[in-house]
N, C-alpha and C positions, 0 to 999 in steps of 0.2 A: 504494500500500500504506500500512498503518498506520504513521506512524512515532514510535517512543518520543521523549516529551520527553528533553530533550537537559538532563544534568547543570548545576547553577550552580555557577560556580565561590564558593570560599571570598572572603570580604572581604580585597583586601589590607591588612592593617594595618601593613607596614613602613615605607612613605614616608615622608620624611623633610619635614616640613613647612615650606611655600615662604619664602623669604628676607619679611621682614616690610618692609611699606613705612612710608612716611611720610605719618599723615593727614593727608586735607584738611580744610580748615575746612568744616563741615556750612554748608549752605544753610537759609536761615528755613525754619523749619517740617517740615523733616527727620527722621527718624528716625534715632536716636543711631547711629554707625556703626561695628560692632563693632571690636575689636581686633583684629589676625591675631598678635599676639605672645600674646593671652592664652591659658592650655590651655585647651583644648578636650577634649570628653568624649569620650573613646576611644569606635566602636564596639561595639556588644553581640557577646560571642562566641556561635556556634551553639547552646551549650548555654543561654545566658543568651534568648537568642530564644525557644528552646522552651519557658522557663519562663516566658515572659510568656503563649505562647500555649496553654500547659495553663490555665493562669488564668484566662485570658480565656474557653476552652471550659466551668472550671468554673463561671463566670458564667453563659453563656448557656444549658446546660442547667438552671440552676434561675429562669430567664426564659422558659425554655420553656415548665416543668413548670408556673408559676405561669400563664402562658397558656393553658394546658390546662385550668388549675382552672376557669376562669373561661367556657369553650367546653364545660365538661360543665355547668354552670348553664345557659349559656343551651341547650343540648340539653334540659334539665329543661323550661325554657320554653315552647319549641316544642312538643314535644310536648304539653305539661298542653293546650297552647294551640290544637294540630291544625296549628302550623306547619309550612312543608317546609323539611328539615333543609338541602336543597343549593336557594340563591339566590342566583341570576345573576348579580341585580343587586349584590347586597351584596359578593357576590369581586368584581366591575367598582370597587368604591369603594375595597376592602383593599389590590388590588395596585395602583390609580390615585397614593394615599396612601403607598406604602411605597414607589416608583420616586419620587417626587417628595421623599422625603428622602433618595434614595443619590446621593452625593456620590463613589462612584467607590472606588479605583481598580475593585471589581468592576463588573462590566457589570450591564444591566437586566435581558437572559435569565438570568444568575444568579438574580439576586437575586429573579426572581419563580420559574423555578423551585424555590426554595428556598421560597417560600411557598405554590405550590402543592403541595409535598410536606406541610407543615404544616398546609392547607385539608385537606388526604386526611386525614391523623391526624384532625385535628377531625370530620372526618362518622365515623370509626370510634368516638370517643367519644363523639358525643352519637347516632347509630343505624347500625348496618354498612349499608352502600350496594351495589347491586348495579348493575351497567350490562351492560348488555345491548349484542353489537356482531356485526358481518360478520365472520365467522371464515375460514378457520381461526384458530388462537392464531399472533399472527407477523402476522397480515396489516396491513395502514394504518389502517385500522380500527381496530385493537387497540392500536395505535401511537398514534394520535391521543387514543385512550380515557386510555392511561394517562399521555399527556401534558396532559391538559385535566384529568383527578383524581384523579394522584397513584397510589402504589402500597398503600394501605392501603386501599382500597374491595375489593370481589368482582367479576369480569367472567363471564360468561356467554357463551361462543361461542355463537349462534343462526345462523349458518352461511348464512342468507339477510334479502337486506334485510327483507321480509315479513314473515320471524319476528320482526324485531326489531320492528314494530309490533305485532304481535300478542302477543307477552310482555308490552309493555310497557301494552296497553288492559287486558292481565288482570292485572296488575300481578303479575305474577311474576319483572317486574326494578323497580328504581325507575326508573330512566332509561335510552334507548337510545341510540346512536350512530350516524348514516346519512352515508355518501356523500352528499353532491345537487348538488358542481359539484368542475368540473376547469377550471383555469385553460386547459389544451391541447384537452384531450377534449369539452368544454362539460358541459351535465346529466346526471345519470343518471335517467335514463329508469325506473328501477325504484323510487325514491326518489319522484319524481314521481308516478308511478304511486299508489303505498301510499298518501300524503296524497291521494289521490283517494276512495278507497277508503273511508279514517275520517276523512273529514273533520267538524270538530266534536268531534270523539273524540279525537285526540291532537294536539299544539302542541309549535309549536319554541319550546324552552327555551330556547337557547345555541345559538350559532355557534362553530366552532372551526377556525382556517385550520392547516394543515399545510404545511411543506415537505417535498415529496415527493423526498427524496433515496433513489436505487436505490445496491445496493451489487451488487459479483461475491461470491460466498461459494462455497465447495468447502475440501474438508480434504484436499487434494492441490497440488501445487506449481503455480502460473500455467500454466505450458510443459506441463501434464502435461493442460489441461482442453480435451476432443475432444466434448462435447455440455452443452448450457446450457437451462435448463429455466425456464419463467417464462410468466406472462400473455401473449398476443398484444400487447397494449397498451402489454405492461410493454415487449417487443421493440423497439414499433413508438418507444418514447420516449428508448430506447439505441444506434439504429439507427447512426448516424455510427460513434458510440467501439466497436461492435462490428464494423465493416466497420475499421475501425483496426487494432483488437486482436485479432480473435479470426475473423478472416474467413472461416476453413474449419471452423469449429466447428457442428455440427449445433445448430440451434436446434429446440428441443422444446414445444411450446406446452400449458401443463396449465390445469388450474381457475384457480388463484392462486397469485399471487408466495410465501406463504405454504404451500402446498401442494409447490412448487418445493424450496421447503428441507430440507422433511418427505425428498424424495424421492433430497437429495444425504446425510443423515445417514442411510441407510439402508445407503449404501454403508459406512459404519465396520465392517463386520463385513466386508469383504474387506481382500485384502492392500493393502499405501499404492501398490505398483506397480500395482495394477490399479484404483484410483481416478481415474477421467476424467469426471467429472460434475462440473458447477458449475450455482447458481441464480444469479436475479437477484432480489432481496425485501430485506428489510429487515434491517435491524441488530439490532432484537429479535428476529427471526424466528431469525437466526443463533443470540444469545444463549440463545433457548429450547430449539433440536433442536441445540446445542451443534455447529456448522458456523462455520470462520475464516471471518472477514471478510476478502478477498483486495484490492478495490479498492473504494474509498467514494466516490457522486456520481460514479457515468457516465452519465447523464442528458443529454441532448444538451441542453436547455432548463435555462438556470441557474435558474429561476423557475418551476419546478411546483410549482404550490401547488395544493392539494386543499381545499375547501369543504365544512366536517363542521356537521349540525347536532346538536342534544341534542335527543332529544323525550321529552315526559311527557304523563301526565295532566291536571296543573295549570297554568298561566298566571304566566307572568313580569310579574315586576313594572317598572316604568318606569326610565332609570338617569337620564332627563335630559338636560339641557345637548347635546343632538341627540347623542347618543350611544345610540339605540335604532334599531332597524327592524323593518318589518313585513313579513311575508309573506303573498302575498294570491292567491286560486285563485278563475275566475270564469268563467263560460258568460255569450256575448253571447246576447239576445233575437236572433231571424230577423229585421232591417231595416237596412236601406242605413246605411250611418253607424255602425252600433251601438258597435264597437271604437272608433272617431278619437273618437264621447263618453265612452266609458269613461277613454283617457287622457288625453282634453281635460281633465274635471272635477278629476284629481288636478294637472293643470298649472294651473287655474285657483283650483285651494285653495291655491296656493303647496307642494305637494308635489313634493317628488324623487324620481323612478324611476329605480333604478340598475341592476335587472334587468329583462328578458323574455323568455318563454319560454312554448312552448304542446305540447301533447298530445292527438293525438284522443281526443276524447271520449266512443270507447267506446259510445254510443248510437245516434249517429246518424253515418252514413255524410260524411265530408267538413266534420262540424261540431269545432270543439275548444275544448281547455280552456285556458286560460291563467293563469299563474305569471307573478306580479311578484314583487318588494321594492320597498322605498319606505323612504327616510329619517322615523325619525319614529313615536313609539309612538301604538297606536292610542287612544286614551286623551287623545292631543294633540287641541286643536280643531280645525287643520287639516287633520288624519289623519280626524279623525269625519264633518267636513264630507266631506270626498270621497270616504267611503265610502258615506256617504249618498247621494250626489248619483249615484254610479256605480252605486247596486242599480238606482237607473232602470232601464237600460240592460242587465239582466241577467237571465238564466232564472232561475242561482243563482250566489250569493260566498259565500265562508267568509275569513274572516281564520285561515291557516294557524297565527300567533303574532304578538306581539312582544314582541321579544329585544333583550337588551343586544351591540349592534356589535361582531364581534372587534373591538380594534384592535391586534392585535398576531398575529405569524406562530410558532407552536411550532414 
């Protein structure tokens, strides 16, 4: 269960300060060695704390507001210019540059959440952003959305992967958000699919890894929950902690974890005794159909991590210094060898393949399509080289994108 942070105690300021020694002679080149007899500056009281950090707050908002000023010029910009307002590359340099001056004590997930909240403000000023994702509202999807851009843009539930290509070719989102790998699960298959489909048509933007942490949610007491409702998958990922906790509880399989939630805040119009549903979904999902969060991270695997990409219209731009990848989708020619040349030539450009994966082909019976990545924008020499070298070898390739590398897990 949730548990409240725990009160700080007040500063003792009573002690009586320690019996004072006798210095020693400093050593060459030492630093002067303070006094213990000399007073010393009393502690700040509570009140005087908060008046330093109203101060400080009324600093940073007009640091804020004056960074604003200057993110509505360059919105001016862009546009006069036919820019796109959201660039990949350029948040990969902002938050690289702003984790390399924090010195702590706040952590780096702070610290970049807090700027990826400020990047969302910025695209509301310089033009509203719409993203398009796998719905319901609540779902990982939606999660991962508003954790990759902040809560000032617009979302659009599109309710299946497909739709979210097809808003996004007719541009009635600016950008979409797709599942396409499960650290546990492998690809999704429908994800893969769509990039089949418009290929040439739409490209991965951004990468965005997710930690898929499941919660228990129900607005009835632990001991009171007799049927649990959630994805098959979601089940099949909780499977242990529920044969634990919950071992006679009817497991109920629906659309999505997201739809799951929908279906326990329904119950709030009967009595609190007759509440016995709980979901398994997300912490937003809770937050939105207003359902407690009862246990957070029952997830049998500490490291579910979900693989989101960004897709648009347009083409990313390079970040550099082996910090980009490509995504690449390709039909072998019919002959002996075809494949072992295909990933021979990116092995022989000096290229790295970190993924593969392949899907019938839809045409032809027993023939398929295959899905790499590869370290390294296509725009690199050695990237160019070995895509060259690999159309040899090929009915047809599309370079799906290249994208700036997560390097970091939300």
């Amino acid at each position: 269960m949730k548990k409240r942070p725990a009160s700080r105690a007040a500063a003792d300021t009573s002690r009586k300060p320690a019996p004072a020694r006798s210095a020693k002679p400093a050593s060459p080149g030492a630093a002067p060695a303070s006094n213990p007899a000399a007073p010393t500056t009393p502690p700040l009281d509570l009140a005087s704390l908060r008046e330093r950090i109203d101060a400080i707050d009324h600093t940073l908002v007009e640091l804020l507001n004056a960074r604003s000023s200057l993110v509505v010029e360059v919105g001016r910009y862009k546009q006069a210019h036919k820019i796109p307002i959201y660039a990949p590359h350029r948040e990969q340099e902002v938050l690289s540059r702003v984790l390399a001056h924090n010195a702590g004590p706040l952590g780096n997930r702070t610290i970049e959440g807090v700027y990826r909240e400020l990047m969302s403000g910025s695209f509301a000023l310089e033009k509203p952003l719409s993203i398009g994702f796998l719905g319901p509202a609540g779902s990982y999807s939606h999660l991962a959305a508003v954790k990759q851009f902040g809560s000032s843009v617009a979302f659009e539930d599109l309710r299946e992967i497909a739709g979210v290509f097809t808003e996004v070719e007719r541009a009635h989102v600016d950008y979409g958000i797709v599942p396409i790998e499960n650290s546990i699960h492998g690809s999704v298959t429908e994800t893969l699919d769509s990039f089949a489909n418009r290929a040439g048509k739409i490209h991965i933007y951004a990468e965005v890894q997710l930690d898929v942490r499941h919660a228990l949610l129900a607005n009835c007491e632990p001991k009171a929950v007799a049927r649990i409702y959630s994805k098959p998958e979601v089940f099949s990922q909780c499977r242990a902690w529920l044969a634990t906790q919950y071992p006679r509880a009817e497991q109920v399989a629906v659309a999505s974890s997201s739809r799951a939630v929908q279906m326990v805040a329904d119950e709030a119009k009967l009595p609190v005794d007759q509440r016995t549903s709980a979901a398994i979904g997300s912490t937003l999902a809770g937050e939105l159909y207003g359902v407690t969060i009862l246990f957070e991270g029952i997830q049998d695997e500490p490291n579910n991590i979900t693989r989101f990409v960004v897709i648009s219209r347009e083409r990313a731009q390079p970040v550099g210094n082996g910090h980009d990848k490509t995504s690449i989708m390709f039909t072998t020619l019919n002959k002996p060898g075809a494949l072992v040349k295909v990933l021979g030539d990116f092995h022989a450009s000096g290229v790295n393949l970190t993924h593969i994966d392949k899907r019938p082909s839809r045409r032809d019976n027993w023939t398929y399509t295959f899905f790499i990545d590869a370290e390294g924008h296509q725009s690199d020499k050695r990237m160019g080289n070995a895509l060259a070298r690999a159309k040899k070898h090929c009915k047809e390739l599309h370079v799906l994108g290249s994208y700036p590398r997560s390097r970091r897990i939300l």
